[in-house]
C-alpha positions as CSV (number, residue, x, y, z in Angstrom):
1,X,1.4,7.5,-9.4
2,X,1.2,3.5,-8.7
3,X,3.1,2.0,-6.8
4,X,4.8,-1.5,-7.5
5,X,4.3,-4.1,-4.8
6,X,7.5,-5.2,-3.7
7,X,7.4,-8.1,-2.4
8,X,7.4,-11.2,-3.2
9,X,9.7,-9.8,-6.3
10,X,12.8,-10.8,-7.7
11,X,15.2,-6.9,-7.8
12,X,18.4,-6.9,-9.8
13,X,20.8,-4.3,-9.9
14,X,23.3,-4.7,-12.7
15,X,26.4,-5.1,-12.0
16,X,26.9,-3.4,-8.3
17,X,24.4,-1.0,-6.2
18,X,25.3,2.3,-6.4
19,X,23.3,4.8,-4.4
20,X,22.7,8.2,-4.7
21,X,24.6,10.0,-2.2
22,X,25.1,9.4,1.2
23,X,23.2,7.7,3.4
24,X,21.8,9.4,6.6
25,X,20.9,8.0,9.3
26,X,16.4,7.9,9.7
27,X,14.3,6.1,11.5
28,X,10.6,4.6,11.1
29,X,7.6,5.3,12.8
30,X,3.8,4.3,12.6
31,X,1.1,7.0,11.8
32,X,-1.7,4.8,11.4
33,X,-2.7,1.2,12.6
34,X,-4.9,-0.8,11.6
35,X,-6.6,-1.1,15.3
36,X,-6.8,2.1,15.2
37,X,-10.9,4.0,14.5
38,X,-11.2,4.6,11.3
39,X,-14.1,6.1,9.1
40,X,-15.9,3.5,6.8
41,X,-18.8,2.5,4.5
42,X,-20.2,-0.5,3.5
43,X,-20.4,-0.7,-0.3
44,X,-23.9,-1.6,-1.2
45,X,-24.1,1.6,-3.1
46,X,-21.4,3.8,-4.8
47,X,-19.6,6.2,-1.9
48,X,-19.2,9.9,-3.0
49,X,-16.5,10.7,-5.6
50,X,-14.2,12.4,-3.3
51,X,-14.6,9.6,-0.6
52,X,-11.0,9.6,-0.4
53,X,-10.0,13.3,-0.3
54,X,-9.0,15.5,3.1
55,X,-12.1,17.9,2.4
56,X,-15.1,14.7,2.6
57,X,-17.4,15.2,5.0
58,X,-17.0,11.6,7.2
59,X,-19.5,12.2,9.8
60,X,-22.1,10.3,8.4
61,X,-20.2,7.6,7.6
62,X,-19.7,4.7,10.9
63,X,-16.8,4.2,12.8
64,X,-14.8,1.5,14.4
65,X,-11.1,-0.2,15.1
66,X,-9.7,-1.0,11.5
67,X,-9.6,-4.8,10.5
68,X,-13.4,-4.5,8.6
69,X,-14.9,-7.6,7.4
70,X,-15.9,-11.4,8.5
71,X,-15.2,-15.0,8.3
72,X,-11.5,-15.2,9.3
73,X,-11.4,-14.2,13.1
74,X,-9.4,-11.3,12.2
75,X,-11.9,-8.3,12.0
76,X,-11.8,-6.1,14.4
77,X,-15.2,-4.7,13.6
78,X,-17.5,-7.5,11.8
79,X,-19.1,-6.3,8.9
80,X,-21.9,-8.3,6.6
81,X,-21.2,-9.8,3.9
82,X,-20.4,-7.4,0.9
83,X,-18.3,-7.0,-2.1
84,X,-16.9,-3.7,-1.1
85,X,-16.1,-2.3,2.0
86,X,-14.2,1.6,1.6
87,X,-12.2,3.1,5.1
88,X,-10.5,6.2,5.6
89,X,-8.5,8.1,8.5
90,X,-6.3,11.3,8.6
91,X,-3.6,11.9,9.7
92,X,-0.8,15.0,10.4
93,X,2.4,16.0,8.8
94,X,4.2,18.7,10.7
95,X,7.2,19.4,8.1
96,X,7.1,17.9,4.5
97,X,11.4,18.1,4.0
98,X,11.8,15.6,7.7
99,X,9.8,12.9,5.5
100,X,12.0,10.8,3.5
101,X,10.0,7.8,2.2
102,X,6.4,6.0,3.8
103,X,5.7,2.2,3.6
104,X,2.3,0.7,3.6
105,X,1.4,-2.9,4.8
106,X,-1.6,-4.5,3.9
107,X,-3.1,-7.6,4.8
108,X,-6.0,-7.9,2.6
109,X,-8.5,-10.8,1.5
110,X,-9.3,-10.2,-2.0
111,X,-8.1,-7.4,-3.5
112,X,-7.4,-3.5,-2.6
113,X,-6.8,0.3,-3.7
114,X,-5.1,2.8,-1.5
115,X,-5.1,6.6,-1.7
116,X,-3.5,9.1,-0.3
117,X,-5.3,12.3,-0.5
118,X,-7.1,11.4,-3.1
119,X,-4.4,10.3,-5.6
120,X,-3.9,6.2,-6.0
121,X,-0.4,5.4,-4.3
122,X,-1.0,1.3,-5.0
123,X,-3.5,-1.5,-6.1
124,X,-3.7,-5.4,-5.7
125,X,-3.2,-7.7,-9.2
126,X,-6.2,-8.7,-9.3
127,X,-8.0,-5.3,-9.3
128,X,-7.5,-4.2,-12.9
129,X,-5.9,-1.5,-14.2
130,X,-3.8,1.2,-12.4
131,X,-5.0,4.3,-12.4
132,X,-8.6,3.5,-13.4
133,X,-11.9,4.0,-11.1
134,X,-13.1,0.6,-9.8
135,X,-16.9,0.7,-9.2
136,X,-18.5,0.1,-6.1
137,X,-19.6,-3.7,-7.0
138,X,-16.5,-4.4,-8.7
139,X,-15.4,-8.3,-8.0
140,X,-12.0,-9.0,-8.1
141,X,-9.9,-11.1,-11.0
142,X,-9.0,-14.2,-8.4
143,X,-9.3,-14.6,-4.7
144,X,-5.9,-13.7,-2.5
145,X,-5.8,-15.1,1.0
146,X,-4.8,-12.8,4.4
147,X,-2.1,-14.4,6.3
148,X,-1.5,-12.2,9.3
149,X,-4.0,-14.4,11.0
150,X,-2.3,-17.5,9.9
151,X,1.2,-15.9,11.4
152,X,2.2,-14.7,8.1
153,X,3.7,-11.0,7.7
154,X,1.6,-8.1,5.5
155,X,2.7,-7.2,2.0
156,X,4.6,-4.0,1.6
157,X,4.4,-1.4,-0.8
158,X,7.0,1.6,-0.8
159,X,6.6,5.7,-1.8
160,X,10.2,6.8,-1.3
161,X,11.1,10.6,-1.8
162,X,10.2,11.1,-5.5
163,X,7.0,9.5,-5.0
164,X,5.6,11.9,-2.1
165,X,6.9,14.5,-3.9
166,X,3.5,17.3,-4.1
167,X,1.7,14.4,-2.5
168,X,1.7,15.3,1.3
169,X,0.6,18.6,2.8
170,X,1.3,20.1,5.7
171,X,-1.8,19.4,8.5
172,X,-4.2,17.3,8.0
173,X,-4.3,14.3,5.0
174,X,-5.9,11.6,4.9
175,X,-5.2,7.2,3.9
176,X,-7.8,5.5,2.1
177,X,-8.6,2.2,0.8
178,X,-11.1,0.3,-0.5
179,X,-11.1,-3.7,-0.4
180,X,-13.1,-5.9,-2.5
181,X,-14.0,-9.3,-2.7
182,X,-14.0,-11.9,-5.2
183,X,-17.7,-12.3,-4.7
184,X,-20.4,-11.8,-3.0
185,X,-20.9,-15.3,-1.5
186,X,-17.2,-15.6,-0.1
187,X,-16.3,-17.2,3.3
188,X,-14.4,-14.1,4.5
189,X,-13.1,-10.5,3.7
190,X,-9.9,-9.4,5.4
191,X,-8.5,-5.5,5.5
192,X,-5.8,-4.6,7.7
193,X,-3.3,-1.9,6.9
194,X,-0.7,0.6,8.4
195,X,0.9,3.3,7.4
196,X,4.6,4.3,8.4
197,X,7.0,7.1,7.7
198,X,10.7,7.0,7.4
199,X,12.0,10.4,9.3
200,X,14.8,12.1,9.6
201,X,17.0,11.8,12.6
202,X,16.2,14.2,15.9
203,X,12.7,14.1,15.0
204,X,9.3,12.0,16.0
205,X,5.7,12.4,15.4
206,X,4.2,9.3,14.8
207,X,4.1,5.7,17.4
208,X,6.7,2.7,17.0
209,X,6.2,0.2,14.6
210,X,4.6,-2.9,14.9
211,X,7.1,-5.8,15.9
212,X,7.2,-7.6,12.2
213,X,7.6,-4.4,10.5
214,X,10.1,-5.0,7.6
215,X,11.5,-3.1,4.2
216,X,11.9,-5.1,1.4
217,X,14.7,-3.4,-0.1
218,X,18.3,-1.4,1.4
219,X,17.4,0.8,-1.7
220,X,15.1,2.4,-3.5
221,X,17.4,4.4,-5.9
222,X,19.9,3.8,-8.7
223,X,22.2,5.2,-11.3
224,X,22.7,1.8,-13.0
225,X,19.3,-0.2,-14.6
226,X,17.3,-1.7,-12.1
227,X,15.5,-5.4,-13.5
228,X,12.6,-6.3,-11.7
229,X,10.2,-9.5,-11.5
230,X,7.4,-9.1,-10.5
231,X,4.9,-12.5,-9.4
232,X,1.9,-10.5,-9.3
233,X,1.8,-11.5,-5.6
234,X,2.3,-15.1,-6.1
235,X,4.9,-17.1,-4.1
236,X,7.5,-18.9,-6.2
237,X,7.3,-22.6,-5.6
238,X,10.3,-25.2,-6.1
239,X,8.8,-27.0,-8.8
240,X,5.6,-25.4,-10.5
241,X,6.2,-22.7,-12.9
242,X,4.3,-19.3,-12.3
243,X,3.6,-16.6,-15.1
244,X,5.4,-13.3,-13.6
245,X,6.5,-9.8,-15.5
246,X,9.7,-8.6,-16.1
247,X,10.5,-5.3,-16.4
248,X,13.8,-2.6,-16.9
249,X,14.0,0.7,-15.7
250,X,16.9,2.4,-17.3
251,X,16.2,6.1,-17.7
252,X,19.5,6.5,-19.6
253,X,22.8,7.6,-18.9
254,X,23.4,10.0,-16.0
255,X,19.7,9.7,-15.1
256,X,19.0,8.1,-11.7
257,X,16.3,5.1,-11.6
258,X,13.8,4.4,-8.9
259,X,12.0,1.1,-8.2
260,X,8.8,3.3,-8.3
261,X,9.6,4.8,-12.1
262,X,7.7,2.5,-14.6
263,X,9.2,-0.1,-17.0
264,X,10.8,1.5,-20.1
265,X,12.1,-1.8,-21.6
């Protein structure tokens, strides 16, 4: 399961939105933050395999506030200079059916993977291939800049119920990512990234989110096709062109279509 980033991306809904069913009222909270301790290794050798699943064995790995790299003034724990750095921390679900969609925010510098228990939930542009293993001194295909620290807001990439579906697990589970750079003599490395769950009403678990949290969509689900554009996380200037994908996802009459199904046209 990949995600699609979703911003910045052109989403058109033909003719009017219709959404499936009705809407009830949720909320959004914050499991994990970046400043908060997370597990991580260095990647000047290959981690273990299951690096990224709830059942690794951390302990041997260091810790520190998340924010891991150099260069840019906003690490929170400085890190030498690397082409990989991998980070992981858990994290508890109480009751799968009070979880209707997660959002994940990253502010990285060059390019990232994210896991959830062990299964690939999103990926930069420039790291290849979805769905295929990146080594441990993989560089990445073009540099991309963190702007948190120049006031800019995170990108966002959304799992909304279809996606967690057999993903989650009551207890313990576990975020992971892995950020590399473009090479090995780079200026900086940046990886910051949260993870937040939209709940149903009556209910919280988690902390409040942070104060430019934002959705990038009202919807994530449609009975009509959905066209999407997608920059490959370039910005669309006023007068340059830019090379970007575009992409249908009709699943065919009666069938409902979600942002996260992949192009079929």
């Amino acid at each position: 399961m990949i995600l699609k980033k979703y911003t910045p991306f052109l989403v058109v809904i033909i003719q009017c939105v219709m959404l499936s069913g009705a809407v009830s009222q949720t909320h959004w909270e914050t499991a994990i933050y970046t400043e908060d301790t997370w597990y991580y290794f260095e990647g000047t050798s290959a981690p273990p395999t299951n690096w990224n699943e709830p059942d690794f064995d951390e302990s041997s790995w260091s810790s520190g506030p998340g924010g891991f790299g150099y260069g840019d003034d906003d690490d929170n724990t400085t890190i030498p200079n690397t082409l990989a750095v991998f980070f992981r921390k858990s994290f508890q679900v109480d009751e799968l059916d009070e979880i209707v969609s997660a959002a994940i925010h990253g502010d990285y510098d060059d390019g990232f993977v994210a896991y959830i228990n062990g299964v690939e939930i999103s990926r930069s542009y420039n790291m290849g291939t979805p769905g295929t293993a990146v080594p441990y001194d993989q560089t990445t295909e073009g540099d991309h800049e963190a702007v948190m620290y120049q006031g800019g807001i995170p990108d966002v990439f959304i799992l909304d119920n279809n996606d967690l579906d057999g993903l989650l697990q009551v207890g313990e589970n576990v975020f992971a990512v892995e950020v590399h750079n473009v090479n090995l003599t780079s200026s900086d490395m940046s990886s910051l990234f949260f993870l937040s769950f939209e709940l149903t009403a009556g209910v919280s678990y988690y902390g409040p989110t942070p104060d430019w949290f934002y959705l990038p969509t009202e919807f994530t689900v449609s009975h009509l096709p959905i066209v999407v554009v997608n920059t490959n996380g370039q910005d669309i200037p006023s007068e340059n062109k830019i090379t970007a994908h575009m992409g249908i996802i009709d699943n065919g009459p009666g069938e409902t279509n979600h942002l996260s199904d992949p192009y079929n046209h």
